[in-house]
C-alpha positions, 0 to 999 in steps of 0.5 A: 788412913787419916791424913792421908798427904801429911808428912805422917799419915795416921793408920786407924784400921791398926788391927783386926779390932779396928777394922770391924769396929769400922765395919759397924760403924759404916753399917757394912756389917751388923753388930752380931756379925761382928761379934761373930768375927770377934769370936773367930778372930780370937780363935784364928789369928791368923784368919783374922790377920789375912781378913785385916791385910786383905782390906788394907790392900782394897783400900789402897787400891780402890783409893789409887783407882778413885785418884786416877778416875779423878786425875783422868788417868787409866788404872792401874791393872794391880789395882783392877786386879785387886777389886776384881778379884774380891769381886769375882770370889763373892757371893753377894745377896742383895735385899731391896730396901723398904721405901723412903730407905736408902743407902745412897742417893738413888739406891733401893737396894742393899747388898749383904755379905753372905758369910764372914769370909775375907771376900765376904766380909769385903765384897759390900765395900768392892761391890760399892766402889765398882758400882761408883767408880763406873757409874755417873757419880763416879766424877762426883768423887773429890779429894778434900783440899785442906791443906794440912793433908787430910786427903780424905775423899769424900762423894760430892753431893752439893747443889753446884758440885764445888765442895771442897772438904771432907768436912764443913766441922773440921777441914772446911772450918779451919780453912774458913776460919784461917782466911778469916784471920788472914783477912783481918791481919790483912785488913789491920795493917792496911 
């Protein structure tokens, strides 16, 4: 979901075809496994349809758990629910990674879906999620602050832990780039 606070939130995973395209893109899952649900998903539709609502429904909780974490409120047990579900239901395969490999900072390890099922397919995202919204980096966790209604969320990684956009290039640039102009008109009528 882009633009998650503004007035008009814009939806990117709109079908199934947008959510493997994201799957590959986030290295959740390989290309010839989406080519795989590809195939399957234009024999089943309907199988492809469930897949594309069940990771709407994962996103929109694990984005109300990771606001909660964030605002130090308990989650809601709908949402535990969803996640614990996914979770309970896959068969996960992890494999180490080769060394100076890394899929997180501090991981050395991977975790694989063991089929194109909807939990599968899911269980490396809920998986993940779990692993973040429990452990020590679980504070680390920001929502971007631009004003026009990004609410991407986004891991802090820097050096003083004060990030505040999901993107120095776009959010984080326009924001910079407005208190500039501010300054200046400030500035030329003083």
């Amino acid at each position: 979901m882009a633009w998650r606070k503004a007035a008009s939130p814009e939806e990117r995973l709109s079908d199934a075809e947008a959510l493997i395209g994201w799957l590959v893109a986030a290295e959740v899952i390989s290309p010839q496994s989406a080519r795989r649900l590809r195939k399957r998903s234009n024999r089943q539709e309907a199988e492809a349809g469930k897949v594309h609502r069940q990771a709407l429904v994962l996103r929109e909780a694990l984005s109300r758990l990771f606001m909660a974490r964030m605002q130090g409120l308990a989650p809601s047990p709908e949402d535990l629910h969803v996640l614990n579900r996914i979770l309970a239901e896959s068969k996960p395969r992890i494999a180490a990674l080769a060394k100076g490999v890394v899929a997180a900072p501090g991981q050395t390890w991977r975790l694989l879906p063991s089929g194109d099922s909807a939990n599968e397919i899911l269980a490396p995202i809920a998986w993940s999620a779990a692993g973040l919204l429990t452990g020590a980096r679980a504070m680390r966790v920001r929502q971007c602050a631009d004003e026009r209604g990004c609410g991407a969320m986004f891991l802090d990684q820097s050096r003083l832990n004060n990030r505040r956009w999901c993107s120095m290039g776009d959010c984080g640039n326009r924001a910079k780039a407005k208190r500039h102009s501010l300054r200046k008109k400030q500035n030329s009528n003083a």
